[in-house]
N, C-alpha and C positions, 0 to 999 in steps of 0.2 A: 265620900267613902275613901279611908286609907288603905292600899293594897299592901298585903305583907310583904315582909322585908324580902322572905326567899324567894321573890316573882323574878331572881337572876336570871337570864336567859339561859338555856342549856343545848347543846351542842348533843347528837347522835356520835359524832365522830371520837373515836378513843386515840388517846397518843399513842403513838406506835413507831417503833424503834425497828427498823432493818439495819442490822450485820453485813458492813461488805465483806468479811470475809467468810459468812454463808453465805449468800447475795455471789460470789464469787466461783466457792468450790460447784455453787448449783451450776451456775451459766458455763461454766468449763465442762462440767459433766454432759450439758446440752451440746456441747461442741464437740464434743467425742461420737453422740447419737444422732446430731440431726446436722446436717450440712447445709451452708446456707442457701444454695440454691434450692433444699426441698423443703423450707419453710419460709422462703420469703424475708420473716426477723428472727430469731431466737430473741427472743426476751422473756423477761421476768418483770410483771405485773405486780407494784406495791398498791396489795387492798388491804381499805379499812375495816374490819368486819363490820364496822357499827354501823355501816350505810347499805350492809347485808339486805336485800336482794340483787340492791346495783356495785355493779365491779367498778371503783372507782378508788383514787386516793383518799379524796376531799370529797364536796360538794362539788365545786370546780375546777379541781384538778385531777387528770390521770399520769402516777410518775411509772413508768418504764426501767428496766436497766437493758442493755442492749450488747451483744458478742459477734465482734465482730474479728474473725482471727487473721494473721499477719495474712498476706497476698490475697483476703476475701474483701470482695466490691458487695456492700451492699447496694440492691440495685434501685435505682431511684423512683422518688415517692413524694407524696406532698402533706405539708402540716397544716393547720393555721397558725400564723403568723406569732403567734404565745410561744411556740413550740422551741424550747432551749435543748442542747445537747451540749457534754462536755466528757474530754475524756479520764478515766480514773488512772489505767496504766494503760502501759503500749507507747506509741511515736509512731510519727509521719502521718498520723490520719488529718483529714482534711474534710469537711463538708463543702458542699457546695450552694449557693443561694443566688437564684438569679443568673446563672451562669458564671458568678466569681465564686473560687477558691477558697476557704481560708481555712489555715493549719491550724490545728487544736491536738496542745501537750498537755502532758498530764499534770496539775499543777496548777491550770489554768485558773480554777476556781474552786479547789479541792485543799477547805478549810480548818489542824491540829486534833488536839482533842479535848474534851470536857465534859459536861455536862448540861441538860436542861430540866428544869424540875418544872411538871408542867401538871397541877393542882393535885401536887406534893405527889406525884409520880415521879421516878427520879430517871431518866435515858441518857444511859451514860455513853458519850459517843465516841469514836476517832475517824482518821482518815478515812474517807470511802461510805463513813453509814450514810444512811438517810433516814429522816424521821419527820412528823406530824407533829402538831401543837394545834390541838382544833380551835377552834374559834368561839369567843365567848370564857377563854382559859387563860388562868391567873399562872404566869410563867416567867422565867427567865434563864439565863446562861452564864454558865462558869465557865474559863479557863482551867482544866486542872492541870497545866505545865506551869512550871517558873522561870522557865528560860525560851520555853515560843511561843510565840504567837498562836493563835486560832482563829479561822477564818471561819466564818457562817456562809455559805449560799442559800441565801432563802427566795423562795417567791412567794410573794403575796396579791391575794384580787382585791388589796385597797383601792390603786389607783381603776380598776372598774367600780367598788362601791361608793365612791367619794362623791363622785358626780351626780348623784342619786340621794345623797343626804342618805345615804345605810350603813358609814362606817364608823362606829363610836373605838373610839381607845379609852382606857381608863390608867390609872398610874396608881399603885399603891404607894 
């Protein structure tokens, strides 16, 4: 028996485009109303709705944005060991891991601007956004500068699916 052609796999997860400069004016708003000592973190939770009941990015990812203003200590806390942070603006912040230091500028991993068309959706990004490309989705990325560069920060849970024979890529 031949299965039809459209048995593609299909993803819950919608692309989804966050604004750092909404993404921004929200978390500063937050810092005007809530101080860090009376909420622990300010942040701002990027959810998918498509995975609506559960508050999540992905399937496997939950992404954060986090405010933390000049002379405030967030106060320490623990991840698992996935757990990436990086800074957008500001200087002199510093994470700590294990008891060493290390300084994070802004820059560090904060990649131009362009585009991803992600099953002919089109998320047009710059400095600061962040965005989705669910899985199972026919995509890719433009530069739309002529003279810089554009950096991607992406994470992906290949290297947990690979070992497990569950990660297929495809290439049109």
């Amino acid at each position: 028996m031949e299965l039809p052609r459209n048995m593609e796999p299909c993803s819950r997860l919608l692309p989804m485009h966050w604004k750092w400069t909404i993404l921004r004016e929200q978390l500063m708003r937050a810092g005007e109303l809530i101080g860090v000592n009376e909420a622990g973190r300010r942040t701002i939770q990027l959810l998918n709705p498509g995975l609506y009941p559960l508050k999540s990015t992905t399937h496997t990812l939950q992404m954060s944005i986090q405010l933390v203003l000049p002379g405030e200590i967030a106060t320490a806390h623990r991840h698992t060991m996935a757990a990436i942070r990086f800074v957008a603006e500001g200087g002199g912040t510093f994470t700590t891991v294990e008891g060493d230091s290390f300084l994070m500028e802004p820059g560090d991993l904060i990649r131009g601007r362009g585009k991803t068309v992600v099953n002919n959706v089109v998320l047009k990004w710059e400095r600061g956004d962040c965005f989705v490309v669910p899985n199972w989705s026919w995509h890719w990325h433009e530069n739309n500068s002529r003279d810089e560069d554009a950096f991607l920060f992406f994470i992906s849970d290949r290297p947990m699916l690979e070992p497990f024979g569950l990660y297929r890529e495809e290439y049109r």
